[in-house]
N, C-alpha and C positions, 0 to 999 in steps of 0.2 A: 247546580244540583237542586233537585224539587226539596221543598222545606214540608217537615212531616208533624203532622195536625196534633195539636193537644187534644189528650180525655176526653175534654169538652167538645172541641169542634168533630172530631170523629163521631162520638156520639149522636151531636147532631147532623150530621151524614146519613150514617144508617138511620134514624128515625125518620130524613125524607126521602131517604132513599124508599123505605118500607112502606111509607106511608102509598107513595107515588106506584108504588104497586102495588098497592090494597092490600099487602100483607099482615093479617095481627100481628102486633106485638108477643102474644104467648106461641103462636104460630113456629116465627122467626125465631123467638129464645130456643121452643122445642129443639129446632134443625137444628141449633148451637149447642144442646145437650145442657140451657139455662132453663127455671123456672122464672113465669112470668114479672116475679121482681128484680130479679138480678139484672133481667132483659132491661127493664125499666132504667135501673141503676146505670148500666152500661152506656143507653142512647141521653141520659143528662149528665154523664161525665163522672161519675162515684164511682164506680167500679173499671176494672183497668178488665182487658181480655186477654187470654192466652194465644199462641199462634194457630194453636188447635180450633180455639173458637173464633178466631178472628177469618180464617179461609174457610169454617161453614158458614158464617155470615155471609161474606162476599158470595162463596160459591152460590148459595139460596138467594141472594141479590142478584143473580147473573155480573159479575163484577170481577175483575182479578182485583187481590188483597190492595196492590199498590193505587189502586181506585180512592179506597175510604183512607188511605194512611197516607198521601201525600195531598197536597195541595196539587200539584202537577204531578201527573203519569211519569213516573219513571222507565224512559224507557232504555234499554241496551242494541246499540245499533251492531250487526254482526259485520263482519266482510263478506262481501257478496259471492267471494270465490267457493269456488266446490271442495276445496284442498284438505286433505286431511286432518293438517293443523287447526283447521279451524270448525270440524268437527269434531275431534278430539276437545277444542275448548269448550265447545259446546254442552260436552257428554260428561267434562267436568264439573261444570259451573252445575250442572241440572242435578248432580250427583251430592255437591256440599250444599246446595241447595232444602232436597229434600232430607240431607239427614242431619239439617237445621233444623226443619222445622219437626222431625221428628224426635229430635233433642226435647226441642221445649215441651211437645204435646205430653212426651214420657215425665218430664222434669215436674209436673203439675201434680 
């Protein structure tokens, strides 16, 4: 299982991530719905990010979230079959998924 980055090291992800694409820093806070210190705070590791803020980051990086939050890409390998069992886990997984992370974004 990929090991997933402290404060620290995530912060310094997204600040080369940003950087590497010429992104301002108040730029990127904006699309997070941060002002340009909090942004600050966030890429030297003080400040912790919600799930809310953490997928406009990524998303405004072009990046899925498991990008900046693992050390390695987490990935989930499916069965190749067409079967409906395995659509239906599908339709699951994408279901507790999103109403994860729409937990936390409410829960702030």
């Amino acid at each position: 299982m990929a090991e997933l980055r402290t404060k620290e090291e995530l912060g310094k992800k997204i600040a080369r991530r940003r950087e590497m694409s010429g992104i301002p820093q108040a730029e990127l806070g904006t699309a997070a719905g941060l002002d340009q210190t909090a942004m600050s705070k966030v890429e030297t590791g003080k400040r912790s990010l919600s799930a809310g803020e953490l997928l406009a980051i990524s998303a405004y990086l072009g990046l899925h979230a498991d990008a900046l939050l693992y050390h390695e890409s987490a990935t989930i390998n499916w069965r190749t079959d067409d079967s409906d069992a395995a659509h239906q886990a599908v339709t699951v997984l994408d279901a507790v998924i999103n109403d994860f992370f729409a937990f936390e974004a409410v829960g702030r």
